[in-house]
N, C-alpha and C positions, 0 to 999 in steps of 0.2 A: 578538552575531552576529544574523544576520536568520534568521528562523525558515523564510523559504520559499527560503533557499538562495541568493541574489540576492547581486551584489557589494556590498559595504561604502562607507559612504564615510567616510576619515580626517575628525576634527576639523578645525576650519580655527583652530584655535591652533597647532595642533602642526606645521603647512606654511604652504607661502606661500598667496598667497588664491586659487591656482585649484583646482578640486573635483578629487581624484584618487581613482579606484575600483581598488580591493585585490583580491584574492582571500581569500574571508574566510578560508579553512584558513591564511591565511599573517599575517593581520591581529594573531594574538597575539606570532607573534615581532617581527614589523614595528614596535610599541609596545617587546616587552623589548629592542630592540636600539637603539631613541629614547633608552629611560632607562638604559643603558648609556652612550651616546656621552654621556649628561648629566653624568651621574655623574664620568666621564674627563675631561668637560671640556675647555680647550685646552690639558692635558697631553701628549697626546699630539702634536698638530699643532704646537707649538711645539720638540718635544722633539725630531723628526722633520725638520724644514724646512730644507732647506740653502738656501746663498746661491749656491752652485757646488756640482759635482758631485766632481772631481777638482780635489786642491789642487795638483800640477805643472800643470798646464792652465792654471791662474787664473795658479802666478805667471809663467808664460811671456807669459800676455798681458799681466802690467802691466808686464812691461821690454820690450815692443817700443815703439817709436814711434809715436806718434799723429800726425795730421792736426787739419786743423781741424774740429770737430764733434765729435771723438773717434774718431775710423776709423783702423783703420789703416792704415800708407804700406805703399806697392808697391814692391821696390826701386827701379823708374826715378826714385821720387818723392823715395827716400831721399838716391840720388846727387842730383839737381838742387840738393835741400835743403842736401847735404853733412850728415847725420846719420851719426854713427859708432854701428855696434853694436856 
């Protein structure tokens, strides 16, 4: 900690390479909460990460009908098409 009270500045290992000034009262948990997230690793954001949010949602949209591109059709698109739902 700086002895005249002054903000801190993080390591520039530990962030990307631009300077960012702390508040030094908060600069100890700012480090224990680095070597936490270390520690956990990509346990948790792996653990965590969905590909959708709601699985009736997902499968509703992969039996509707696509377009070209992948979008989906409008009914008037469906009729011209002649696709059955």
């Amino acid at each position: 900690m700086d002895i005249a009270g002054g903000p801190e500045v993080v390591p520039a290992y530990l962030i990307s390479s631009t300077v960012i000034f702390v508040n030094p009262k908060q600069y100890g948990r700012i480090l224990q909460r680095r070597m936490m997230r270390e520690k956990l690793g990509l346990k948790i954001s792996t653990s965590f990460k969905r590909k959708y949010y709601y699985e009736s949602r997902h499968k509703h949209a992969l039996a509707r009908p696509r377009g070209t591109g992948g979008r989906f059709l409008t009914k008037s698109e469906m009729n011209s098409h002649e696709f059955n739902l």
